[in-house]
C-alpha positions as CSV (number, residue, x, y, z in Angstrom):
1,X,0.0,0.0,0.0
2,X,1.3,3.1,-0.8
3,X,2.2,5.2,2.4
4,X,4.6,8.2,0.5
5,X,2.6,11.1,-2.0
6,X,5.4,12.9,-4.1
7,X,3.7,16.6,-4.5
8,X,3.9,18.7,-7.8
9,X,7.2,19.7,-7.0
10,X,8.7,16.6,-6.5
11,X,9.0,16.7,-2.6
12,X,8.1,12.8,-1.3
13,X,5.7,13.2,1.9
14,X,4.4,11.1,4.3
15,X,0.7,10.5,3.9
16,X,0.0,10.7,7.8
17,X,2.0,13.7,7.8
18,X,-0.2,15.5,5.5
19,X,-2.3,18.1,6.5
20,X,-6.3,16.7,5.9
21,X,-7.2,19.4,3.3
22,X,-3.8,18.7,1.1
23,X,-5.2,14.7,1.8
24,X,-9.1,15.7,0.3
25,X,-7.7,17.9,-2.1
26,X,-5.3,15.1,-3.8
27,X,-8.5,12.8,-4.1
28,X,-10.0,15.4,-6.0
29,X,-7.1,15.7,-7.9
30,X,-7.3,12.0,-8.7
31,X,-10.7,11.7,-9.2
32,X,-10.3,14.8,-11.6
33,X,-7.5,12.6,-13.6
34,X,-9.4,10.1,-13.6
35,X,-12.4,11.7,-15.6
36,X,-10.1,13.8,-17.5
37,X,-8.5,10.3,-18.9
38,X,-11.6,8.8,-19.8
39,X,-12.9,11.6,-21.6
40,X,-9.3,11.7,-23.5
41,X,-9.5,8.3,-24.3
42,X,-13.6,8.7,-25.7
43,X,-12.5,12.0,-27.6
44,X,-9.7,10.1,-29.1
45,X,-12.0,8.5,-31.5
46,X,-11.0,11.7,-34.1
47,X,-14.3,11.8,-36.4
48,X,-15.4,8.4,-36.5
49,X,-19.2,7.3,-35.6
50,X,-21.1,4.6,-34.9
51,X,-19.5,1.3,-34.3
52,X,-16.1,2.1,-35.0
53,X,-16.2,5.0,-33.0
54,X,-17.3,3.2,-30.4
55,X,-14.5,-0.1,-30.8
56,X,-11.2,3.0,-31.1
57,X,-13.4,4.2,-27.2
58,X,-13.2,1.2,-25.9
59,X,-9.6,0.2,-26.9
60,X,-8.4,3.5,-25.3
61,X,-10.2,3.2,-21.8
62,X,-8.5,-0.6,-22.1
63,X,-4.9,0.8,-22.9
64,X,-5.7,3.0,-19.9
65,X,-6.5,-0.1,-17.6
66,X,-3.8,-2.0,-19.0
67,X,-1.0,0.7,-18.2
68,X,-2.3,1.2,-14.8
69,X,-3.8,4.3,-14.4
70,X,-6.8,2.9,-12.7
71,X,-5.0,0.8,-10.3
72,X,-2.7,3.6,-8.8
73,X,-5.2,6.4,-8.6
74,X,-7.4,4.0,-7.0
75,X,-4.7,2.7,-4.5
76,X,-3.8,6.6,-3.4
77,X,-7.6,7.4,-3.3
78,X,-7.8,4.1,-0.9
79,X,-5.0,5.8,1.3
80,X,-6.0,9.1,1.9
81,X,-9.3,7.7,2.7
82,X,-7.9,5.3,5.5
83,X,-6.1,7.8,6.8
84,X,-8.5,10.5,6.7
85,X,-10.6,7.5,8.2
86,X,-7.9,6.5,11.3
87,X,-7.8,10.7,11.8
88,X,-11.3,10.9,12.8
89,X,-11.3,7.6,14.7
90,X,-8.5,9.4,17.0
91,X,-10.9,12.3,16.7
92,X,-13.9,10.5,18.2
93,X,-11.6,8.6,20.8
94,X,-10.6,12.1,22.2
95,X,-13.9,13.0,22.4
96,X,-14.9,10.2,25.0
């Protein structure tokens, strides 16, 4: 599981040493990516229609599967949301 973000600039940080709104803003970040790819990867069909517009789609979103994209994003997003998660647990044990 992937515990170490590398921001913009290239600086490697600790996920639990993230502040929480740097944490929620790189899953919008992702999730943003995300969309961004798949829209890429439907435009990428040039001026084709129908059926072979749809087949060039598909084999795009594939090639994005198949190189991974998917699979990191999805592990980083799966992160930040544990520790955002173990955050407010803490949170809540404080409380009581």
């Amino acid at each position: 599981m992937r515990r170490t973000w590398k921001t913009k600039d290239g600086t490697k940080i600790k996920i639990k040493d993230m502040e929480s709104s740097h944490i929620k803003n790189c899953i919008r970040m992702l999730e943003r990516c995300h969309e961004h790819e798949k829209y890429l990867a439907w435009t990428a069909t040039g001026g084709l229609t129908g059926e072979m517009a749809i087949e060039a789609a598909e084999t795009a979103m594939l090639s994005l599967e198949e190189n991974g994209f998917n699979d990191r994003a999805d592990e980083f997003i799966f992160a930040f949301e544990q520790e955002l998660e173990r955050r407010q647990r803490k949170e809540n044990e404080a409380i009581f």
